[in-house]
C-alpha positions in Angstrom: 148.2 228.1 104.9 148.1 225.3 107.6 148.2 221.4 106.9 145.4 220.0 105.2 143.2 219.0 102.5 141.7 221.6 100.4 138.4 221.5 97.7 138.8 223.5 95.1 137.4 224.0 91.8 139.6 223.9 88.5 138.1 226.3 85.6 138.0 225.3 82.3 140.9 226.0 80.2 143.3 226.0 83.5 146.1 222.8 84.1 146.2 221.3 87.3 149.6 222.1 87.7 148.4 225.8 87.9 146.2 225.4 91.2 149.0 224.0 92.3 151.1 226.5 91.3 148.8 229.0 92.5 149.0 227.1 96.9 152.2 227.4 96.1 152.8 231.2 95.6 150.0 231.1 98.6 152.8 228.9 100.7 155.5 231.4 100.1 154.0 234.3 101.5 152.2 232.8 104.3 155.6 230.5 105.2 157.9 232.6 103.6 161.4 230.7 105.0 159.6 227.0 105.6 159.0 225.0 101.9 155.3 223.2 102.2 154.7 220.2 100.6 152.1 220.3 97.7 150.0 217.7 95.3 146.7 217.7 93.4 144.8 214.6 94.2 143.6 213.4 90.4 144.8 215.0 87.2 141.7 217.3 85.7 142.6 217.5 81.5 142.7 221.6 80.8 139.4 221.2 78.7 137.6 219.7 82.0 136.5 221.8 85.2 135.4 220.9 88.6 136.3 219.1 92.2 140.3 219.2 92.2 142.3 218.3 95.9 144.9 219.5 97.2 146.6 218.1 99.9 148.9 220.6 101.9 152.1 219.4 104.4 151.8 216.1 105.9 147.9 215.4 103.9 150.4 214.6 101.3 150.4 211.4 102.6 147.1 210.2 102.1 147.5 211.0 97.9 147.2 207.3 97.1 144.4 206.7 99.5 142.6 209.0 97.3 142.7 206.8 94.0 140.5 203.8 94.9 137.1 206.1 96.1 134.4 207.1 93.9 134.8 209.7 91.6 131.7 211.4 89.9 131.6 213.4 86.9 128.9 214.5 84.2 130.2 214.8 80.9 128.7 215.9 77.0 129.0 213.4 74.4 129.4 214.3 70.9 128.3 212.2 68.2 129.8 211.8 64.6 133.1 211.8 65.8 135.7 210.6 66.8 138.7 212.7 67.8 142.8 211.4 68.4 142.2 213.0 72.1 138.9 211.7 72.9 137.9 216.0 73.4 136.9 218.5 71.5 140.2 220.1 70.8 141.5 216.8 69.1 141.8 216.0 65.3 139.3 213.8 63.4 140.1 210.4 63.2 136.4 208.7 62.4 133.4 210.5 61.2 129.8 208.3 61.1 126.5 208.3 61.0 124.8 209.3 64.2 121.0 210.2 62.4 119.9 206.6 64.0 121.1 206.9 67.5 118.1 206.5 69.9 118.1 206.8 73.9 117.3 203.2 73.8 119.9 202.3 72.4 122.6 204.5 74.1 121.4 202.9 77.6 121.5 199.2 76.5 125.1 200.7 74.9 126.6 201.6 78.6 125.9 198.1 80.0 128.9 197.0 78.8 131.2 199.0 80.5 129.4 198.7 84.0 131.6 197.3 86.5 135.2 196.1 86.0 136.6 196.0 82.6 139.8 196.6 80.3 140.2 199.9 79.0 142.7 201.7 76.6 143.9 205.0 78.0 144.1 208.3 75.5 147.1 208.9 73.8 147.3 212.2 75.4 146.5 210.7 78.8 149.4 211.7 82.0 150.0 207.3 82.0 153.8 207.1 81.8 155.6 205.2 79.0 159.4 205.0 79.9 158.6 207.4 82.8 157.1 210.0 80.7 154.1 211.2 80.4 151.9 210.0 77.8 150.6 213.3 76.0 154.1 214.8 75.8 155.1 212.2 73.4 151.6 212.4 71.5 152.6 216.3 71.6 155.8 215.6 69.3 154.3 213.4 67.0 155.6 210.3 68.1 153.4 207.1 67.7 151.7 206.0 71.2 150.5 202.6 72.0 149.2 202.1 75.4 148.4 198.8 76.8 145.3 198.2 78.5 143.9 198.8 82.1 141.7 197.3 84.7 139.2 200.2 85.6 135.5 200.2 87.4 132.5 201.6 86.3 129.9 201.9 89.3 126.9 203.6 87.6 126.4 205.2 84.2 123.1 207.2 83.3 122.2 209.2 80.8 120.8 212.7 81.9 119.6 214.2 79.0 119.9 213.7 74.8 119.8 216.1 72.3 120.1 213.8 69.3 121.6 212.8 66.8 123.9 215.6 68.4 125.0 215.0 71.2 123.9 213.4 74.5 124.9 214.4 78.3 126.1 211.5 81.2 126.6 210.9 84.5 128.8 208.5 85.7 130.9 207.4 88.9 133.9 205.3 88.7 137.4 204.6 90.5 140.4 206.0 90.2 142.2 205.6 87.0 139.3 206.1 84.9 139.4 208.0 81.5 135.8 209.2 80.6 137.2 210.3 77.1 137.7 206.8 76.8 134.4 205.4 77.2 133.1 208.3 74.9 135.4 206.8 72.4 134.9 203.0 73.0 130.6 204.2 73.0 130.8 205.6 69.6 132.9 202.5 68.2 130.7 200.3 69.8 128.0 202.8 68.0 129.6 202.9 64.6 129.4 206.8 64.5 132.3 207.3 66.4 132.1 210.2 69.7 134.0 212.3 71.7 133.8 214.7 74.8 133.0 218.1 74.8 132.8 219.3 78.1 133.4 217.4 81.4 132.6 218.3 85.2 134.3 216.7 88.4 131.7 216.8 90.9 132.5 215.1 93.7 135.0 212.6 94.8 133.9 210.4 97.9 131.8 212.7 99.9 133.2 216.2 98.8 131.3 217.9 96.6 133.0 220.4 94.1 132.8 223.9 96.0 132.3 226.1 92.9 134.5 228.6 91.1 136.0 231.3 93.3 135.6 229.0 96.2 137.6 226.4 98.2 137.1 224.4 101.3 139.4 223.3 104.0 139.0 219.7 106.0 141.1 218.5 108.7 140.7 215.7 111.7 138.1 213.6 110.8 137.0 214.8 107.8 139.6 213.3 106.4 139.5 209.7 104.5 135.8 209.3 106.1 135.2 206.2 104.6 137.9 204.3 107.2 137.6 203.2 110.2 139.0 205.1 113.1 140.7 205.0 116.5 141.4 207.8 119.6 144.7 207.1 120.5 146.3 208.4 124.3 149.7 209.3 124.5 150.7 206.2 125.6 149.4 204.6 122.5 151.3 207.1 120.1 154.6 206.1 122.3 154.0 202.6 121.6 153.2 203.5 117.8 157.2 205.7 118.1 158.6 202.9 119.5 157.2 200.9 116.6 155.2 198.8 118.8 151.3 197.8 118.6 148.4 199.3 120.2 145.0 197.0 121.1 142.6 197.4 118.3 139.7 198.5 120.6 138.0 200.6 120.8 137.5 201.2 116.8 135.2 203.8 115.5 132.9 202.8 112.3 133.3 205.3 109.1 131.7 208.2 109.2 130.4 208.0 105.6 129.8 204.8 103.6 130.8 204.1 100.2 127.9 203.9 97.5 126.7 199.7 97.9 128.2 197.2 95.8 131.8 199.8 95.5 134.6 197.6 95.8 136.2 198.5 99.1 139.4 200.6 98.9 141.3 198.9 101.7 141.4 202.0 103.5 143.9 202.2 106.9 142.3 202.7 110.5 142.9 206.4 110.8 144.9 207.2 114.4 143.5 210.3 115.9 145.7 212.4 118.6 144.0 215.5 120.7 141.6 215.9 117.8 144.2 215.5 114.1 144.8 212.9 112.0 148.1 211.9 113.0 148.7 208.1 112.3 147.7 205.6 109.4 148.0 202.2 111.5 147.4 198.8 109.9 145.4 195.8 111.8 147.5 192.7 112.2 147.5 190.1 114.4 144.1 191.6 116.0 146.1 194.9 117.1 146.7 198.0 115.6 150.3 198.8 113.9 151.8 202.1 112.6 151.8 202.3 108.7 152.6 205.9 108.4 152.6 208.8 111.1 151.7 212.5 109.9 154.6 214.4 111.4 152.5 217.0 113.4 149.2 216.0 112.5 146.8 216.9 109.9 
């Protein structure tokens, strides 16, 4: 298993901890005396499928670059109600009257939430209280209040309905996101109270989920394509050891643009060396500085 970032899909049912489990048994036999760093990029809940990342040895690095790009998912409201876990294998906590719902008003419902709002988490979200997870405490009974977040909403559509049953949405969003929370906060706003019943990842940034069974593996410059690059000489990664600055120029544009009107993730100028991502470098004082380097490249 070499250094890198990997797309792979989670199954329903399955915890992200168990694709990562799963590299890691990979890791041992393929590196059997060398320990490889490992991390999912984005929690999937075990009732969700789809697009999960791994990032593999030095790509480990780049897990909070991941949290500010666009995330796309399509999920399957419920109507009627509302459930403690904002899924389908929650307990009751509202039941209403859905026999009214129209598309009409589901879509002037979602304008709402467009763009940057404060949102509640789930109790049984991974957010930390006292440095623990969330849905551990929820697990034991124990009472969870969780303050607010700031979270963005690009676009929210509705793909199909199948009322007053259920109806099926596609959204992308930033980082930090909780989808079960919109389903909740839409049937509350609704009066008959909703949760999810099925949710897909399928794609973050430009990767697209690669289907069950499959994965795929990027390196070089298909990594963080959204940020602006730079071919650095040798001379230049001396400079960047010696923790000195390199001239900006010559700068390469992104090779993939975020959707318009997405705030901009304040992405690093990625540092390229005989074809790998090996340093993150920051622009100050119109020249190029190291932020982080990828021991070995990526």
């Amino acid at each position: 298993m070499t250094p890198g970032l990997y797309l792979t899909h989670k199954p329903v049912g399955a915890t992200s901890f168990a694709t990562v489990r799963a590299f890691q048994e990979e890791a041992q036999v393929t590196r059997p005396h060398r320990r490889t760093a490992l991390v999912h990029g984005g929690t999937l809940d075990p009732f969700a499928e789809g697009l999960l990342l791994m990032l593999v040895g030095p790509a480990t690095h780049l897990f909070e670059l991941l949290h500010a790009v666009p995330k796309t998912y399509v999920a399957r409201v419920e109507w009627g109600t509302e459930m403690d876990t904002g899924d389908l294998h929650g307990r009751p906590v509202h039941q209403g009257d859905a026999s009214a719902l129209t598309p009409a008003q589901l879509d002037a419902a979602l304008e709402p939430f467009l763009g940057w709002t404060e949102q509640v988490p789930p109790a049984t979200s991974a957010k930390k209280i006292d440095g623990e997870p969330a849905y551990r405490k929820a697990h034991r009974g124990e009472v969870v209040d969780l303050p607010p977040s700031r979270v963005y909403l690009h676009t929210a559509r509705w793909r199909s309905h199948d009322l007053p049953r259920a109806s099926v949405l596609e959204l992308t969003c930033r980082g930090g996101y909780y989808v079960r929370s919109l389903a909740r906060d839409l049937g509350r706003a609704l009066g008959c109270g909703a949760h999810l019943s099925a949710l897909n990842r399928t794609a973050i940034g430009p990767w697209k989920d690669p289907g069950p069974g499959h994965r795929v593996e990027l390196h070089g410059r298909d990594l963080l394509p959204w940020a602006r690059g730079r071919d650095l000489t040798d001379q230049d990664v001396g400079a960047l050891r010696r923790d000195q600055s390199i001239p900006l120029s010559p700068l390469k544009p992104p090779e993939w643009r975020l959707p318009p009107g997405f705030p901009d993730p304040q992405a690093p100028v990625r540092g390229f060396h005989q074809g790998r991502l090996t340093f993150l470098l920051t622009e100050r004082d119109g020249a190029l500085w190291c932020e982080t380097e990828l021991r070995g490249g990526v």
